[in-house]
Every structure is written in C-alpha cells, then in structure tokens.
C-alpha positions as CSV (number, residue, x, y, z in Angstrom):
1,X,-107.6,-42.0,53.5
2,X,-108.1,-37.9,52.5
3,X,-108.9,-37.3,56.8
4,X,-105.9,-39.4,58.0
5,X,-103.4,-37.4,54.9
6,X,-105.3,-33.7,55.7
7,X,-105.1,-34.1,59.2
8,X,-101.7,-34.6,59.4
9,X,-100.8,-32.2,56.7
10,X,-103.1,-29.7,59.1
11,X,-100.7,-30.6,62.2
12,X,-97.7,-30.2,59.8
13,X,-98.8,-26.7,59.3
14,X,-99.5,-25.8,63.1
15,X,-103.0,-25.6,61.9
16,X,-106.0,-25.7,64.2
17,X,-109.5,-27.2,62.8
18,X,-111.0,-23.7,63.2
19,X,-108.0,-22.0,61.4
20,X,-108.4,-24.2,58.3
21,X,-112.4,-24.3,58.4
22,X,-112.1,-20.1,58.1
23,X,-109.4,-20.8,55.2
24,X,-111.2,-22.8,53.4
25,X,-115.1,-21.6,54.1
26,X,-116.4,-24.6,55.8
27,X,-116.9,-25.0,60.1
28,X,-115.2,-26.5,62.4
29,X,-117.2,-29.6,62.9
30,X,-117.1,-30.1,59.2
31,X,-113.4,-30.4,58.9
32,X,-113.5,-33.1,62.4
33,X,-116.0,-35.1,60.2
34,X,-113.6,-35.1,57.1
35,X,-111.1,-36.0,59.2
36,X,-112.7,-39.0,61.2
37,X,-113.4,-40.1,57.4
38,X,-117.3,-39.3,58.3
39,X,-118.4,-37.1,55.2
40,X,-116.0,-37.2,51.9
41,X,-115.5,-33.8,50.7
42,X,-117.1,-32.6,47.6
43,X,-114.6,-31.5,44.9
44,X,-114.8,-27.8,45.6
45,X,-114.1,-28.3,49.3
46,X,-111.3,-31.1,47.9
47,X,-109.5,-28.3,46.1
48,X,-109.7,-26.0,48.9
49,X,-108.2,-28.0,51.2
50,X,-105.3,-29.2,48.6
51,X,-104.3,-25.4,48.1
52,X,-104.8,-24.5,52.0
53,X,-102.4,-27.2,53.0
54,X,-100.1,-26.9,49.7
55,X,-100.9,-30.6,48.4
56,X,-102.4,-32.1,45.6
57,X,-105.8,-33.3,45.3
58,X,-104.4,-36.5,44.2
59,X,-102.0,-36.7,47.4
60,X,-105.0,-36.0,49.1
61,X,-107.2,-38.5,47.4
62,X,-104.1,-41.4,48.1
63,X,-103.1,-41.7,44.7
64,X,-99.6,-39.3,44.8
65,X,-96.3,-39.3,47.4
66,X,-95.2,-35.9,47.6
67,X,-91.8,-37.0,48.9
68,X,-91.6,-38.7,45.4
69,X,-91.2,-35.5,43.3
70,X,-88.1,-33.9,44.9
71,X,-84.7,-34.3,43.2
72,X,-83.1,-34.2,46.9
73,X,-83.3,-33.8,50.5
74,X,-82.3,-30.3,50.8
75,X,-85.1,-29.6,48.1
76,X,-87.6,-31.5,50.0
77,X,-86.4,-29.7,53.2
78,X,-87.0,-26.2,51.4
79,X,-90.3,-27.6,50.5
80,X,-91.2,-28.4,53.8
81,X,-90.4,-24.7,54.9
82,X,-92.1,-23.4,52.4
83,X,-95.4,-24.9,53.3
84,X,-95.3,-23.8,57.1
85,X,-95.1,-19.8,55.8
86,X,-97.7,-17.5,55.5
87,X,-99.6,-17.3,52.0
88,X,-98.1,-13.5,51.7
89,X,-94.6,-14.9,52.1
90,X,-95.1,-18.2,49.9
91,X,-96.4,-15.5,47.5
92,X,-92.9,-13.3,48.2
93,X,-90.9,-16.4,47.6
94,X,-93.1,-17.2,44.2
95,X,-92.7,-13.9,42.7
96,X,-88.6,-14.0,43.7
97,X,-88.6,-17.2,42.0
98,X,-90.1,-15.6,39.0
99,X,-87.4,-12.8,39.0
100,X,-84.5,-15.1,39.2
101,X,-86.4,-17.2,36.1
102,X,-86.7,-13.6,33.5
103,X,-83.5,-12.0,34.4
C-alpha cells in the first residue's frame, strides 16, 4: 500500500527515485524497495517521504483520501499545482497566504 500511493505521488511530482532518495536522505535502491512494497519504511523515513511528496503519513499509510478534504474542484486543482512547485515557491505561496490572513 505506502509503495504503490508514494510511487505514484513521486510520478505526480515528475520525481525521479534518485531525486527523492537526495530529498529525503535515503538511496536510490532504498526508495525501489519501498516502492515494490519490499522494506516498510521506518517512521522517520515515513515522515520524510509524506513532507517530500506533500501528503500525509496517513494518506501514505492507506488510512486518508486526500481528494476528500477539498471543499471543490478548483480547490483541489490549486492543490494539485501547488504540490508540483518548488519547496521555495510553496514556501512563497505559504508566506502570501499568511499576509492575506493578518492584514
């Protein structure tokens, strides 16, 4: 279950198994065997991945639907977006998101 769900988030994200193994801290071989459901991660690697590919653990772990939480399809759409950018601009977006929230 977590390989088949991060593998396809990974692909989602135009990530390559070496790309997320330097994200994360792991190798390359290490992400193909949590993918092929070989090795289960251990809960520090768990959270890694969640935050690299902008899930929940418990989406992760089969327990969530992400699509579940959105209000609509144009926010879900955004959301989408917003996980295929760069951690500097999901961090741009965050802090204008903060803005709009104080003024």
């Amino acid at each position: 279950m977590i390989g088949t769900r991060m593998r396809a988030k990974r692909l989602e994200m135009k990530l390559s198994q070496k790309a997320l193994a330097e994200i994360i801290g792991i190798s390359p071989p290490a992400i193909n065997r949590l993918e092929k459901n070989i090795k289960a991660p251990s809960v520090d690697t768990l959270t890694k991945l969640a935050k690299a590919l902008g899930v929940s653990t418990d989406f992760l772990l089969g327990s969530g639907e992400e699509d579940a939480i959105f209000v609509d399809d144009e926010i879900k759409d955004a959301f989408q977006e917003f996980k295929q950018l760069s951690p500097d601009n999901r961090q741009q977006i965050l802090q204008n998101i903060h803005f709009l929230k104080t003024r």
